[in-house]
C-alpha positions as CSV (number, residue, x, y, z in Angstrom):
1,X,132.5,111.4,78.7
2,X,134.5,114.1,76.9
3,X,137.4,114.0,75.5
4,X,140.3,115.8,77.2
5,X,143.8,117.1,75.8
6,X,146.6,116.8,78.2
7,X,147.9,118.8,80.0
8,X,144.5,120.2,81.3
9,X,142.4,121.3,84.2
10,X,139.3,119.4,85.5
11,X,136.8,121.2,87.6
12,X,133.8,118.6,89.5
13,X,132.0,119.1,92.4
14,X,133.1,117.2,95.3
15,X,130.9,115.3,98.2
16,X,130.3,119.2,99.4
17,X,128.4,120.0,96.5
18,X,132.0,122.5,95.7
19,X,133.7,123.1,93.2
20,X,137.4,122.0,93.0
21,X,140.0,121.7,90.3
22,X,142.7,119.4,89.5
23,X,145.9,119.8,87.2
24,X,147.1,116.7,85.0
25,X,150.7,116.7,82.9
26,X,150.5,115.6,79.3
27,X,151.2,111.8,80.8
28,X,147.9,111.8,82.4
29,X,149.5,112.1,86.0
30,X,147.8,114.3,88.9
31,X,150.2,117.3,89.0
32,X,148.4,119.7,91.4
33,X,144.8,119.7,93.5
34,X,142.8,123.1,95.1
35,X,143.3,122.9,98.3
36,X,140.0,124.1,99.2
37,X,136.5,124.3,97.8
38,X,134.4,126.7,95.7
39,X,131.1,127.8,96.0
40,X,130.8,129.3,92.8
41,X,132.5,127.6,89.5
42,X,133.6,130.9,88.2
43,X,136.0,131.7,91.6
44,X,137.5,127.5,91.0
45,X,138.2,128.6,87.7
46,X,140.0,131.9,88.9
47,X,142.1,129.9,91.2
48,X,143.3,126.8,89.4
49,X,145.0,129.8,87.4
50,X,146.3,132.0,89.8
């Protein structure tokens, strides 16, 4: 697994086979989730900073 700095962004692929972001504060805590799937990486990436 890689290592991560905190605060980050996390992009996977959820049961969909989409791509989906989440947000995490420097404690490690969930701050923020897309609230929909991607088909394309690139557009997840787009939104998780918009």
């Amino acid at each position: 697994m890689a290592q991560r700095t905190y605060p980050s962004y996390w992009l996977y692929k959820d049961n969909r086979g989409e791509w989906r972001w989440t947000y995490e504060a420097a404690n490690g805590e969930t701050i923020s989730v897309s609230s929909e799937g991607y088909k394309r990486r690139v557009d997840a990436e787009r939104g998780s900073t918009s």
